[in-house]
Backbone of each chain as nested JSON, in Angstrom:
{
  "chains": [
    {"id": "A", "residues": [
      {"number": 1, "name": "UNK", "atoms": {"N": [15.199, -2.659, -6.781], "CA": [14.361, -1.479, -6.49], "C": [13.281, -1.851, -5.468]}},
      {"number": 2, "name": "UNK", "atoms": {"N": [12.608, -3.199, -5.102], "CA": [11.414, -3.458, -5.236], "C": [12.185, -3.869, -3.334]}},
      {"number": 3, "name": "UNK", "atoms": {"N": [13.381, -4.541, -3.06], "CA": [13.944, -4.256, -1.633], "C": [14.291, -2.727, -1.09]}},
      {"number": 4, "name": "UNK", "atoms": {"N": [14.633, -1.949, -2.34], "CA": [14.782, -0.812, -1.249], "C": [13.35, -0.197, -1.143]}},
      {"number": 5, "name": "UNK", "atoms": {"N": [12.113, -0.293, -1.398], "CA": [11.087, 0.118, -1.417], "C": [10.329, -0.383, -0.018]}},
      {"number": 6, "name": "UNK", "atoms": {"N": [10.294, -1.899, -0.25], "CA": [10.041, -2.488, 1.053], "C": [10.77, -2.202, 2.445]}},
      {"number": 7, "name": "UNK", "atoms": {"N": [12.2, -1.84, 2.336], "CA": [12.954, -0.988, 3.276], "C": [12.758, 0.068, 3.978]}},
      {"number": 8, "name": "UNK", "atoms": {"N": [12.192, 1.096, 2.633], "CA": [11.882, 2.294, 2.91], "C": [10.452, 2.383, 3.964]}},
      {"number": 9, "name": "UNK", "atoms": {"N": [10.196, 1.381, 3.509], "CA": [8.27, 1.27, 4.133], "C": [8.791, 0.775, 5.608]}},
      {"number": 10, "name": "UNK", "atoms": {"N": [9.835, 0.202, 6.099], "CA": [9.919, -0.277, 7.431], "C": [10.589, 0.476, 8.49]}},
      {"number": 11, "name": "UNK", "atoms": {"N": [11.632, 1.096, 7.345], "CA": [11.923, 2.776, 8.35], "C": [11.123, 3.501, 8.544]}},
      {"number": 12, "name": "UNK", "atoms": {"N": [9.914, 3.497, 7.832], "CA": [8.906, 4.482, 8.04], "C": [7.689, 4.321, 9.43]}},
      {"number": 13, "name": "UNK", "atoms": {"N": [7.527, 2.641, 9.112], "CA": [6.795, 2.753, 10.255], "C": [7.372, 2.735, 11.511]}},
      {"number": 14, "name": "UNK", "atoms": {"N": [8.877, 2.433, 11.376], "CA": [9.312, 2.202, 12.282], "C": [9.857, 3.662, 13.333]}},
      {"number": 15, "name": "UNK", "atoms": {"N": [9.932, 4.457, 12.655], "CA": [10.075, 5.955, 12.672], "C": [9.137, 6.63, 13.567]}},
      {"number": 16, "name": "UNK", "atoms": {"N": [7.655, 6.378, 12.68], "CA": [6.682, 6.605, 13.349], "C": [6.19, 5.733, 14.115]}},
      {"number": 17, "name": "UNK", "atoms": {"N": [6.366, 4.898, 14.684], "CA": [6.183, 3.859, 16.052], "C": [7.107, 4.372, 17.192]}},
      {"number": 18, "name": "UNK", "atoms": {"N": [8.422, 5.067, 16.937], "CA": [9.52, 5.391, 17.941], "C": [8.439, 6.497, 18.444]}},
      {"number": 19, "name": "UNK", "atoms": {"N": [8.388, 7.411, 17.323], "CA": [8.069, 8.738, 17.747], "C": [6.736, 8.952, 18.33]}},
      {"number": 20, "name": "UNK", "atoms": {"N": [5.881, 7.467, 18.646], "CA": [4.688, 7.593, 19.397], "C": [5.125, 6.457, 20.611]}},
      {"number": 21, "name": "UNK", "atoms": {"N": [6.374, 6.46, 20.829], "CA": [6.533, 5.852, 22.346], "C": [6.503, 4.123, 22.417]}},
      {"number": 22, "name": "UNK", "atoms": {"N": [6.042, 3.593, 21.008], "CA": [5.781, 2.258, 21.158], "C": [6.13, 0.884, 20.915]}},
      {"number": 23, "name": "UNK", "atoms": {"N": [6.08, -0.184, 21.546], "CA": [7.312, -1.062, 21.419], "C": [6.636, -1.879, 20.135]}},
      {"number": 24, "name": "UNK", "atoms": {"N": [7.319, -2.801, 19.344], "CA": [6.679, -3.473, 18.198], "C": [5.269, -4.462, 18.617]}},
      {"number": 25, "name": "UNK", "atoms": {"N": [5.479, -4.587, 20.142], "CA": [4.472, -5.198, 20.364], "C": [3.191, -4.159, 20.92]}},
      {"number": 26, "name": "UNK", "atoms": {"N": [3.17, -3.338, 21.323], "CA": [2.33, -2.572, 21.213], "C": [1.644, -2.198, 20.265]}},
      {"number": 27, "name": "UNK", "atoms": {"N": [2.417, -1.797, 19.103], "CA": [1.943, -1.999, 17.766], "C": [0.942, -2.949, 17.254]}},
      {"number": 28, "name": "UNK", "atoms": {"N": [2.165, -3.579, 17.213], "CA": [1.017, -5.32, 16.932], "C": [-0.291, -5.503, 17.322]}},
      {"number": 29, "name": "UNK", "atoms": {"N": [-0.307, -5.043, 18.443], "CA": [-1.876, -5.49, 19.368], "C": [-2.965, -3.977, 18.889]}},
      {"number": 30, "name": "UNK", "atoms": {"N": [-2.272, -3.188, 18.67], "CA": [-3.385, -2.228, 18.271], "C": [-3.275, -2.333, 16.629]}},
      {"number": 31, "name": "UNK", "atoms": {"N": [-2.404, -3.241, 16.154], "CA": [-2.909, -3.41, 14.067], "C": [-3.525, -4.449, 13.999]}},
      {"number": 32, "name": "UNK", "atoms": {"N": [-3.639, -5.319, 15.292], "CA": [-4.292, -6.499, 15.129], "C": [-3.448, -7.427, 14.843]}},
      {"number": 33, "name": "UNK", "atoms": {"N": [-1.923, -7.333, 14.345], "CA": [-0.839, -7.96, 13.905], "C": [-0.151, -8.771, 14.603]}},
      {"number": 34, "name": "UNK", "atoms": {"N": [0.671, -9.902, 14.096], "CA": [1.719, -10.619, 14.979], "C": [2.989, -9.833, 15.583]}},
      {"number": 35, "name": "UNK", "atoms": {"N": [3.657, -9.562, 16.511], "CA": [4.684, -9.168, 17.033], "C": [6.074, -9.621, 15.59]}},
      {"number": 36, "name": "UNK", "atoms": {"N": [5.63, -10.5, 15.39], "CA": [6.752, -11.102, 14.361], "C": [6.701, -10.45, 12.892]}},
      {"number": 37, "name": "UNK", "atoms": {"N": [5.054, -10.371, 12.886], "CA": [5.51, -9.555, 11.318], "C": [5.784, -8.482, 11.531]}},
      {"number": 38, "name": "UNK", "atoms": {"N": [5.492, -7.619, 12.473], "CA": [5.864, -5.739, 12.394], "C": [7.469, -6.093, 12.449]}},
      {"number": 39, "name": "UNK", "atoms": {"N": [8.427, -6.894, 13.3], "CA": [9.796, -7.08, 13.098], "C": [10.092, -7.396, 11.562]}},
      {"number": 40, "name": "UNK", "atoms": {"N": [9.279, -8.263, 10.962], "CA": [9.576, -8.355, 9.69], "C": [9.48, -7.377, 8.813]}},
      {"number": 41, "name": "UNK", "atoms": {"N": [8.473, -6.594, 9.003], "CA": [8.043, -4.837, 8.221], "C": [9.219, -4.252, 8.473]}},
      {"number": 42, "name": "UNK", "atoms": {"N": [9.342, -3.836, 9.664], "CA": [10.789, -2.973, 9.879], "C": [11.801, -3.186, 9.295]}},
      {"number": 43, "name": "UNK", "atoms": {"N": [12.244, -4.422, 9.761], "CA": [13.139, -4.864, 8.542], "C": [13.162, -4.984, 7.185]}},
      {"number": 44, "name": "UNK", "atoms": {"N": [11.966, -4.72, 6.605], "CA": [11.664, -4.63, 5.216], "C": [11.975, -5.815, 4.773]}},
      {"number": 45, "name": "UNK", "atoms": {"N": [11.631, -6.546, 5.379], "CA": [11.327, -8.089, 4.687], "C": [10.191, -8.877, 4.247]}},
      {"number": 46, "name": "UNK", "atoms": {"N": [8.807, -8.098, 4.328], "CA": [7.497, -7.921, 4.109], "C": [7.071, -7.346, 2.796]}},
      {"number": 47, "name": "UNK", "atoms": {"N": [6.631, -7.989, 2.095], "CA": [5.638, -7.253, 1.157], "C": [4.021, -6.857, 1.549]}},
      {"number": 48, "name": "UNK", "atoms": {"N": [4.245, -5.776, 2.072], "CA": [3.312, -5.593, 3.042], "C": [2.06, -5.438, 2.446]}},
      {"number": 49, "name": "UNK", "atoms": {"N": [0.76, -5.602, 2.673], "CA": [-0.823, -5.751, 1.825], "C": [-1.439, -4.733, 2.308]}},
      {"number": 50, "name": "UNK", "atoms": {"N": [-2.439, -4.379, 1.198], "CA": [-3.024, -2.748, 1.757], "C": [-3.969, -2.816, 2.647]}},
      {"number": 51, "name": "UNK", "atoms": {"N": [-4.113, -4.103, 3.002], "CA": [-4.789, -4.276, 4.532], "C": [-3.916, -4.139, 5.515]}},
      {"number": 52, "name": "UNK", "atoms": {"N": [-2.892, -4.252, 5.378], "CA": [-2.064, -4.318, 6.265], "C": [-1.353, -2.988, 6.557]}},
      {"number": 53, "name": "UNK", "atoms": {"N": [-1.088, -2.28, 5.685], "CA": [-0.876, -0.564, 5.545], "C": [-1.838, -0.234, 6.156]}},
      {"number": 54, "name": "UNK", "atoms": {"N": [-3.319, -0.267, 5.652], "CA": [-4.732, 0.391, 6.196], "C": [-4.472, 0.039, 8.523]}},
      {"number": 55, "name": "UNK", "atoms": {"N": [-3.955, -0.874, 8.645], "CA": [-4.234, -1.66, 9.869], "C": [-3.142, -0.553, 11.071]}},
      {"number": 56, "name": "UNK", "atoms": {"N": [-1.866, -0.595, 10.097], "CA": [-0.844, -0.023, 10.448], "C": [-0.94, 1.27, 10.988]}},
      {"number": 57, "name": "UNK", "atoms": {"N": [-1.369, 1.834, 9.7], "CA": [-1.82, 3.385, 9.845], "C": [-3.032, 3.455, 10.663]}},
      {"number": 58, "name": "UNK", "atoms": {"N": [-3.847, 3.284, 10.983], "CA": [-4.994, 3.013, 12.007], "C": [-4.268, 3.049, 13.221]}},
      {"number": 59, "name": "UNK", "atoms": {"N": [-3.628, 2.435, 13.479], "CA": [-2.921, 2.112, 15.109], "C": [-1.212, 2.853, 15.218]}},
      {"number": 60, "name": "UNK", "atoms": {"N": [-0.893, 3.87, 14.054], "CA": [0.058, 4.638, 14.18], "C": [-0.869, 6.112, 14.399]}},
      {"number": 61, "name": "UNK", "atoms": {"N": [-2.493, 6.035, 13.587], "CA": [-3.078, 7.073, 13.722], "C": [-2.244, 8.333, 12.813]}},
      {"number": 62, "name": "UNK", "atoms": {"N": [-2.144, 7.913, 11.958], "CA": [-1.919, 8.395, 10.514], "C": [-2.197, 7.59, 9.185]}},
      {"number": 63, "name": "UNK", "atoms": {"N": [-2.436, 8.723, 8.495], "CA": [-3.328, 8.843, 7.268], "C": [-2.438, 7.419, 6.004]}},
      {"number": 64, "name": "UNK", "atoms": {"N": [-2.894, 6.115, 5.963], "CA": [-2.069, 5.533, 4.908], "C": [-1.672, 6.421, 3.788]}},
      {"number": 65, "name": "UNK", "atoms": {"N": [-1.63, 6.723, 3.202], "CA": [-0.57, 8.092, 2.242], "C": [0.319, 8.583, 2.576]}},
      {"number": 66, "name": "UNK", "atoms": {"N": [0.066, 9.295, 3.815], "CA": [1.264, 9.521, 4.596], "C": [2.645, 8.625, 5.292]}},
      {"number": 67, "name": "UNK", "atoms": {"N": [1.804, 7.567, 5.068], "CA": [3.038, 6.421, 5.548], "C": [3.443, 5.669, 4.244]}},
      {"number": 68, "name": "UNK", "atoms": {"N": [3.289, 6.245, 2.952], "CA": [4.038, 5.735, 2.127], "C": [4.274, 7.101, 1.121]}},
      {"number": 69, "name": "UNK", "atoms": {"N": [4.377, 8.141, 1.505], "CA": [4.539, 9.397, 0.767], "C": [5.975, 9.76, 0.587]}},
      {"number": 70, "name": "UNK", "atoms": {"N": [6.43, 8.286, 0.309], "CA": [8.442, 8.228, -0.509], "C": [8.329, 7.748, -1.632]}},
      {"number": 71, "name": "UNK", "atoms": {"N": [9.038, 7.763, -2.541], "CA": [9.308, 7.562, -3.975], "C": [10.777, 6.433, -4.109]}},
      {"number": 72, "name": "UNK", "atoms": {"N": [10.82, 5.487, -4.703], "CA": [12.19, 4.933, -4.912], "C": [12.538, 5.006, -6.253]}},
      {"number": 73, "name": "UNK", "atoms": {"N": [13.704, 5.412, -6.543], "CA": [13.948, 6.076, -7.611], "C": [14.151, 4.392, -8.676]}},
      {"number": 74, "name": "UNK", "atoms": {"N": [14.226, 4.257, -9.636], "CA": [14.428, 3.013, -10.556], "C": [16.015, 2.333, -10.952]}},
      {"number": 75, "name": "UNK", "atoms": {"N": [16.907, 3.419, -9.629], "CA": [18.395, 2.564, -9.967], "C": [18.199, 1.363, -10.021]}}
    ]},
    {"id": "B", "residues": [
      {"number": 1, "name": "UNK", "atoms": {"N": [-15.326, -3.799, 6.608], "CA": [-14.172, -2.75, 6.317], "C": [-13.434, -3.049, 5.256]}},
      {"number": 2, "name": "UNK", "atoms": {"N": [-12.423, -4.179, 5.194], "CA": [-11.275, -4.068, 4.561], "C": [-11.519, -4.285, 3.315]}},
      {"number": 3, "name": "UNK", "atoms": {"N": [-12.82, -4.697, 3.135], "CA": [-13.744, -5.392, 1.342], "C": [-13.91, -3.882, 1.009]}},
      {"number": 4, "name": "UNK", "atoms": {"N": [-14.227, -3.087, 1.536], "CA": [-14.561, -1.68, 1.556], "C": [-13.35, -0.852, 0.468]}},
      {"number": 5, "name": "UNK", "atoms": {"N": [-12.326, -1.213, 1.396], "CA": [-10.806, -0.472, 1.274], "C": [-10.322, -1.023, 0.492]}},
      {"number": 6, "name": "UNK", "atoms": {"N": [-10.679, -2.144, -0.223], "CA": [-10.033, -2.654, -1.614], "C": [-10.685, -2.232, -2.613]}},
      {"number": 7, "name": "UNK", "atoms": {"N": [-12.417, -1.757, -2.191], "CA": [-13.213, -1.869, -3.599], "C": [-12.607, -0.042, -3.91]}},
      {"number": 8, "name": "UNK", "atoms": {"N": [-12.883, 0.581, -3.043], "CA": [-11.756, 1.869, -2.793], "C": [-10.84, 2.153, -3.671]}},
      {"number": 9, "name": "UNK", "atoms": {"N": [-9.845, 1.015, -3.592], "CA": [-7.996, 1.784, -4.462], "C": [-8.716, 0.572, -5.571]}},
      {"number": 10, "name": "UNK", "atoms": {"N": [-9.534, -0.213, -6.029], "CA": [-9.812, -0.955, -7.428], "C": [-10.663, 0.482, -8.338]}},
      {"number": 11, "name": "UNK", "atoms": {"N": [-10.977, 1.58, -7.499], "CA": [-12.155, 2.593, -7.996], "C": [-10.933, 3.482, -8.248]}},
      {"number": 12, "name": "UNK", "atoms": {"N": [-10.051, 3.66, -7.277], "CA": [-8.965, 4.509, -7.767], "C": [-8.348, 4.533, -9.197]}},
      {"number": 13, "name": "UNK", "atoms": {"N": [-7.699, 3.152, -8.856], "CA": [-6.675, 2.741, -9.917], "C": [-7.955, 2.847, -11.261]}},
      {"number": 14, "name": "UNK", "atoms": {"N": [-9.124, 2.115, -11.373], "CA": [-10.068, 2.287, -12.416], "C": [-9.918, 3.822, -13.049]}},
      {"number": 15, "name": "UNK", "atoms": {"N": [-10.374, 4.633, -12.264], "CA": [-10.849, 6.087, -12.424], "C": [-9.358, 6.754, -13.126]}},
      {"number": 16, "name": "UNK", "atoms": {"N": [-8.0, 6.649, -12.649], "CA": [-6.474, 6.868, -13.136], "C": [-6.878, 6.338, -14.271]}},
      {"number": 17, "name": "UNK", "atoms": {"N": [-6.695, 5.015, -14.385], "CA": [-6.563, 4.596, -15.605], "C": [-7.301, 4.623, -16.981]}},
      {"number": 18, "name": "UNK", "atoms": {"N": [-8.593, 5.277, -16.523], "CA": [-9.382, 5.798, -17.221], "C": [-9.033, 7.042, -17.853]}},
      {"number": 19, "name": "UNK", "atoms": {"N": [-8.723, 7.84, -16.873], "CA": [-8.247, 9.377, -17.192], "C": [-6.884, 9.722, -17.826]}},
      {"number": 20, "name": "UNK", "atoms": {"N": [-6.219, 8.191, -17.972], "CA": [-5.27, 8.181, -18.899], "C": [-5.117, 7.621, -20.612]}},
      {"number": 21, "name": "UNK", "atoms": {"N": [-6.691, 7.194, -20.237], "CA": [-7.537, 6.554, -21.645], "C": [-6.662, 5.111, -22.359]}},
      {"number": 22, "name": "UNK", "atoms": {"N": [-6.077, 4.535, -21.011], "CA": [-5.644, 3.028, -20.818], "C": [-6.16, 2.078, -21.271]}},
      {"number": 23, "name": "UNK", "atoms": {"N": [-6.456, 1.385, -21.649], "CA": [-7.072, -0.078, -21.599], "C": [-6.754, -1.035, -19.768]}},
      {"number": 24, "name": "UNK", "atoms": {"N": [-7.037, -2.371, -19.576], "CA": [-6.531, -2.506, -18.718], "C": [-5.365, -3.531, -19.071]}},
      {"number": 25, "name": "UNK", "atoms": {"N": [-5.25, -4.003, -20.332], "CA": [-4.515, -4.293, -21.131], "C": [-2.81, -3.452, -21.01]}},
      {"number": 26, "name": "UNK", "atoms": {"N": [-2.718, -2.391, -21.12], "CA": [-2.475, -1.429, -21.417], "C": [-1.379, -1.084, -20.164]}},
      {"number": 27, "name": "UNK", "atoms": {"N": [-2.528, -0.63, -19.403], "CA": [-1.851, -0.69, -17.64], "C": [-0.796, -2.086, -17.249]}},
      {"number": 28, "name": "UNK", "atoms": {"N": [-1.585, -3.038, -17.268], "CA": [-1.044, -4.29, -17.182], "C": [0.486, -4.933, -17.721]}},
      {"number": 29, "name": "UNK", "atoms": {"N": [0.201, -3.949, -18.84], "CA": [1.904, -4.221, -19.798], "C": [2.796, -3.161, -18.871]}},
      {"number": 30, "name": "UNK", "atoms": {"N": [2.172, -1.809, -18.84], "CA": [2.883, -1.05, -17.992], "C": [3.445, -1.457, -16.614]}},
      {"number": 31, "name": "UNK", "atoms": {"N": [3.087, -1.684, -15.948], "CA": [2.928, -1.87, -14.179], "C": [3.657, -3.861, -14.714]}},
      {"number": 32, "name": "UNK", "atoms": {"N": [4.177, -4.342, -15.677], "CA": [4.581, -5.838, -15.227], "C": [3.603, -6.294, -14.843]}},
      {"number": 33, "name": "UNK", "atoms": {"N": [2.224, -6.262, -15.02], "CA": [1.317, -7.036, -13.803], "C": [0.254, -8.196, -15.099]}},
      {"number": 34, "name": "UNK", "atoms": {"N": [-0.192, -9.077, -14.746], "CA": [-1.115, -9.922, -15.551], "C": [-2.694, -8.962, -15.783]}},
      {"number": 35, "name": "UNK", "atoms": {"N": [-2.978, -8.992, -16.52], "CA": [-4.169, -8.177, -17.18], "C": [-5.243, -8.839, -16.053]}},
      {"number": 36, "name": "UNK", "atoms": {"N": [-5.439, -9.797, -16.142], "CA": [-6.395, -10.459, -14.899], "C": [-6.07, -9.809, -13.652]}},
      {"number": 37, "name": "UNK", "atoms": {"N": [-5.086, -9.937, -13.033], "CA": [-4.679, -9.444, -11.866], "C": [-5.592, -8.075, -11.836]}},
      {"number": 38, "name": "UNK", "atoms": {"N": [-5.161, -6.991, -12.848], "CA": [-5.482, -5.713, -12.719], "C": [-6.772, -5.423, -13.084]}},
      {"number": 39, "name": "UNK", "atoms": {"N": [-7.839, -6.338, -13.811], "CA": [-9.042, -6.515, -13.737], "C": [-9.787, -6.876, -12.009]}},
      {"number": 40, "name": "UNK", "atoms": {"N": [-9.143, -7.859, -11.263], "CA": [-9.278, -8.295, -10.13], "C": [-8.898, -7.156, -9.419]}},
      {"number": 41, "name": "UNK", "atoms": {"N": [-7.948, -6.321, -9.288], "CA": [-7.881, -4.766, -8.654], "C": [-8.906, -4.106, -8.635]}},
      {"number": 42, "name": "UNK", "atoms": {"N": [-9.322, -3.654, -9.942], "CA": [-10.43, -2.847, -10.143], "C": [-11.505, -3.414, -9.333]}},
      {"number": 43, "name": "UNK", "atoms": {"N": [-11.86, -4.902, -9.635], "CA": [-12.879, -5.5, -8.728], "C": [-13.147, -5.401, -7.095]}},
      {"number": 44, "name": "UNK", "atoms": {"N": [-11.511, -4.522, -6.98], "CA": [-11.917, -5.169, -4.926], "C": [-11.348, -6.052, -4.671]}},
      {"number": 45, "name": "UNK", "atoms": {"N": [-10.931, -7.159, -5.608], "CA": [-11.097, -8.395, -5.256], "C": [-9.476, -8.832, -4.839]}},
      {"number": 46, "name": "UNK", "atoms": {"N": [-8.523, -7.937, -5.079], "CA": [-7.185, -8.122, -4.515], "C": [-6.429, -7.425, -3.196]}},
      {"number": 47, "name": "UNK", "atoms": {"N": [-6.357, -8.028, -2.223], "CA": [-5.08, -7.303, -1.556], "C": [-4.046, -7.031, -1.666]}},
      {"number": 48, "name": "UNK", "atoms": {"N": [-4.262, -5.238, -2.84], "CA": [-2.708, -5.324, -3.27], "C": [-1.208, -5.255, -2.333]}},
      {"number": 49, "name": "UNK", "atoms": {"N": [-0.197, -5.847, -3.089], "CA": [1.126, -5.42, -2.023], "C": [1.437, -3.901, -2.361]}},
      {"number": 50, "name": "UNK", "atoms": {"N": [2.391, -4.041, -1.461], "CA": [3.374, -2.195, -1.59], "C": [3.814, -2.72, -2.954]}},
      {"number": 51, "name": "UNK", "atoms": {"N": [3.952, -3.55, -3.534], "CA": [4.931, -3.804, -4.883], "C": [3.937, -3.249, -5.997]}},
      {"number": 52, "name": "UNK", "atoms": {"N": [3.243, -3.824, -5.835], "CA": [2.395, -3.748, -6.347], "C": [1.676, -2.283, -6.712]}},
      {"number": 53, "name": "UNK", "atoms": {"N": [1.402, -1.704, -5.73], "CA": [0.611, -0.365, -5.609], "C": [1.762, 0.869, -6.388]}},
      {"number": 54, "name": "UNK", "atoms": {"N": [3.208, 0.18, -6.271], "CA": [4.313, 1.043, -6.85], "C": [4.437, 0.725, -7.916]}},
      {"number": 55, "name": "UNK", "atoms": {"N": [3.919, -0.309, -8.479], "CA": [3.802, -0.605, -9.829], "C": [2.955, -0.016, -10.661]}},
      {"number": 56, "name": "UNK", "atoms": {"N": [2.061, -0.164, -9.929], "CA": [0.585, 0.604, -10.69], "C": [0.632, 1.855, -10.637]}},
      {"number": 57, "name": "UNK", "atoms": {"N": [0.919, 2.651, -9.525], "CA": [1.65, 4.307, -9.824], "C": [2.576, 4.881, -10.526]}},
      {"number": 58, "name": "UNK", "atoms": {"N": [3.878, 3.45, -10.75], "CA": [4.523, 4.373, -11.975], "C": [4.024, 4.201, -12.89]}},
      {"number": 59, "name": "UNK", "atoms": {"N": [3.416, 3.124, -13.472], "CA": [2.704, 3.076, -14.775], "C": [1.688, 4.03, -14.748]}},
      {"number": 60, "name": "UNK", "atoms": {"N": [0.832, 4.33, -13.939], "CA": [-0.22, 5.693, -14.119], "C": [0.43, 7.083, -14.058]}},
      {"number": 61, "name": "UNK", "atoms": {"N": [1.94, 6.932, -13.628], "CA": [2.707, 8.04, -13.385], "C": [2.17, 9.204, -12.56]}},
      {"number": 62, "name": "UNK", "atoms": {"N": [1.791, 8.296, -11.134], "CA": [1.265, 9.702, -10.193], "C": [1.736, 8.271, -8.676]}},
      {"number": 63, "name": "UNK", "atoms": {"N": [1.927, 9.518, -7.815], "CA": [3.04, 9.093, -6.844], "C": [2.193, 7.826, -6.085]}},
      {"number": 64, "name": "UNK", "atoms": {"N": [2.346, 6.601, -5.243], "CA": [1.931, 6.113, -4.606], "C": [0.842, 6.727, -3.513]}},
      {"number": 65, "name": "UNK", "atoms": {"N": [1.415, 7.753, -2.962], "CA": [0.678, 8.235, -1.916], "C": [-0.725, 8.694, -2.316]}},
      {"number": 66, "name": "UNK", "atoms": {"N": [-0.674, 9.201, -3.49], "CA": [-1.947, 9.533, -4.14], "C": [-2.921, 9.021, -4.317]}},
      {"number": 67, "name": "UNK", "atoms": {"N": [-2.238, 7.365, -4.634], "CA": [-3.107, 6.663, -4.871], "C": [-4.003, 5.916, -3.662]}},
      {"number": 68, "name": "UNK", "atoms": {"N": [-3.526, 6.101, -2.897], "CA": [-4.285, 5.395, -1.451], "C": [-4.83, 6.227, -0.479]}},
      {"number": 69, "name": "UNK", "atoms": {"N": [-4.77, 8.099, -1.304], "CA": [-4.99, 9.006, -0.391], "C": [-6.72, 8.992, -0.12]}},
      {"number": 70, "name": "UNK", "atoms": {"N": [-7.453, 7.897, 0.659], "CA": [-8.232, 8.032, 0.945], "C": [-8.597, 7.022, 2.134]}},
      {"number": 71, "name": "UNK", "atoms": {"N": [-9.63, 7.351, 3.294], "CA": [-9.564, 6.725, 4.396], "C": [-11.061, 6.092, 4.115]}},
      {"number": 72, "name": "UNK", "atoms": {"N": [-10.729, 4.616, 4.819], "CA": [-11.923, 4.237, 5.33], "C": [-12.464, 4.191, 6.423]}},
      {"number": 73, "name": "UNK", "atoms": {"N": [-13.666, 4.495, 6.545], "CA": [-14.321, 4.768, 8.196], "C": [-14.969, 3.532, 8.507]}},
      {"number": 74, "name": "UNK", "atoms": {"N": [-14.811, 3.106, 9.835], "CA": [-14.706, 2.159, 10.448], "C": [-15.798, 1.232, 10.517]}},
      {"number": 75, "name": "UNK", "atoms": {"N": [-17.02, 1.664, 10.169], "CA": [-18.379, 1.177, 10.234], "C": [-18.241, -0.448, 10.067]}}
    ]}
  ]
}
């Protein structure tokens, strides 16, 4: 459950990073982040920290809630 | 900032778990998490993960997004 959750969180930002034009490294430099971990987020290979959500959403310029406002069900 | 945005979702999760008339005991059995840990939440004093924050929402049984639905300003 706890991989498709982290999954879900990397399609998401990754979703909303397409849909504002920007490459992972662009990203990076406005979350303050390594180029390497946002590849790792996307991929949902991150257990990502709510500093790191807070950082994300700051430099996607959406509301952290909104970038985790999915549910994974407990299959 | 980010001492800010932890003491934040430790006031959250407090205030939930209050209004569910929890212990932190209680929560802790719920959410899989060490009773310390979720004392250290409440404190601020953790950077929780996404695992984490989904842990503590199903055990309070209110969606993730809810729980982080609040911004910190940049000061």
């Amino acid at each position: 459950m706890e991989n498709r959750l982290l999954s879900l969180f990397g399609e998401r930002v990754r979703t909303e990073r397409l849909a504002r034009h920007l490459s992972q490294e662009q990203l990076a430099s406005l979350a303050d982040l390594d180029r390497t971990y946002v590849s790792g987020v996307e991929r949902g290979k991150r257990n990502v920290s709510l500093v790191n959500i807070s950082r994300l959403s700051k430099a996607l310029n959406i509301s952290m809630s909104s970038l985790i406002d999915f549910e994974v069900d407990d299959e």
